[in-house]
C-alpha positions in Angstrom: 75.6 -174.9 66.1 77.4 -173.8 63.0 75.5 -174.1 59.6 77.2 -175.1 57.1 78.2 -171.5 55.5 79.2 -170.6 58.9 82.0 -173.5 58.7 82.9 -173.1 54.7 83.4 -168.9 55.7 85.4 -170.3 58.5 87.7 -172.1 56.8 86.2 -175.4 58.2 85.0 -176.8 55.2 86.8 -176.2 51.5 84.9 -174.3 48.9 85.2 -172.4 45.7 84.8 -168.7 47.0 84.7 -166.7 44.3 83.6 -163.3 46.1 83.9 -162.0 49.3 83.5 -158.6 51.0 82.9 -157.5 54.7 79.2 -158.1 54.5 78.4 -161.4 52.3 80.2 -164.0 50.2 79.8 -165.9 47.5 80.6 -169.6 46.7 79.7 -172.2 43.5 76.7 -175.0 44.3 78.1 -178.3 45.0 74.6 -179.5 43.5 74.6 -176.9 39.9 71.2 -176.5 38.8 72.3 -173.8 35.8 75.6 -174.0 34.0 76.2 -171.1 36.7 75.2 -171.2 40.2 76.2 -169.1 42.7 75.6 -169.2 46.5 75.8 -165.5 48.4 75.6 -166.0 51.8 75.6 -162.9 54.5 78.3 -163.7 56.7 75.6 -162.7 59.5 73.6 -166.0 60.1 70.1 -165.0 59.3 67.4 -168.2 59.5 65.7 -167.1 56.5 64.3 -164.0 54.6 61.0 -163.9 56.5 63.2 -164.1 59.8 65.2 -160.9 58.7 64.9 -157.7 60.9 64.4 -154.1 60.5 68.2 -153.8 61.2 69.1 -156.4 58.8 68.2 -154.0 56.2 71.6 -152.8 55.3 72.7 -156.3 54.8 69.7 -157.4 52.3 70.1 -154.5 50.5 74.1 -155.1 50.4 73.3 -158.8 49.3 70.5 -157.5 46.1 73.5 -155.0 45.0 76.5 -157.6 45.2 74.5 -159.9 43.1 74.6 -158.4 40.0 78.3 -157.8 40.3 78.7 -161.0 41.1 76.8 -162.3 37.8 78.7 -159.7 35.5 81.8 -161.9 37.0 80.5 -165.0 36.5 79.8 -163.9 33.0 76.0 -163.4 32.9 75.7 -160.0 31.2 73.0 -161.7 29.2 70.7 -161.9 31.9 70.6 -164.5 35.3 68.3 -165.3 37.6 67.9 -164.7 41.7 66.1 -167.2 43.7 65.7 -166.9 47.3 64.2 -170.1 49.2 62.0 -169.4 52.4 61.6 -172.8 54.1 61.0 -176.6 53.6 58.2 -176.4 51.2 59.9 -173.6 48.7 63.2 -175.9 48.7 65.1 -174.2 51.4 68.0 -176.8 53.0 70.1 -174.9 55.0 68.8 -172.7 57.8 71.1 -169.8 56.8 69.7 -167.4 54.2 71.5 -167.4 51.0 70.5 -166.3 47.4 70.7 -168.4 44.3 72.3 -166.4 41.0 71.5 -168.7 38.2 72.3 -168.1 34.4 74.0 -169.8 31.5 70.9 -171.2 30.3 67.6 -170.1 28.9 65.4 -170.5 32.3 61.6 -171.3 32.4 58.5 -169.9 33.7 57.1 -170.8 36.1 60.0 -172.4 38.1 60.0 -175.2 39.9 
């Protein structure tokens, strides 16, 4: 069964896509918890982080390089945040690993 980043890099389900390469894109939250908040998604349907493989390691690293790029983009030269959520109890609600880039705002510590 599909998640549901399989079916938005589909085409199956509308989104604002605002990068996309060969390896990973990126679409806005439906659900913004920053004045920016980004979604980047490897096209490759890994669970979660603690899931990933030795040969996914071209693909994290991929993903931990495009976000930054991504921010400048967005606008978040002053500084963003990355969040990555590793099952139920940290938050996590779709069985497909995907990173947070958050910015716009001041942002707290600790979060959560």
């Amino acid at each position: 069964m599909k998640t549901i980043f399989q079916k938005i890099m589909d085409g199956e389900i509308p989104s604002e896509i605002v990068y996309r390469d060969g390896v990973c894109f990126a679409i806005k939250d439906i659900n913004p918890q920053a004045p920016v908040h980004i979604l980047l998604i490897p096209a490759k349907p890994i669970a979660r982080l603690a899931e990933a493989k030795e040969e996914d390691a071209e693909i994290l690293s991929h993903l931990m390089l495009a976000a930054p790029k991504i921010a400048k983009e967005q606008g978040l030269e002053g500084g963003f945040r990355v969040v990555i959520n590793n099952g139920l109890i940290a938050g996590e609600t779709v069985p497909h690993l995907h990173i947070h880039i958050l910015g716009g705002r001041q942002m707290a510590w600790p979060p959560g």
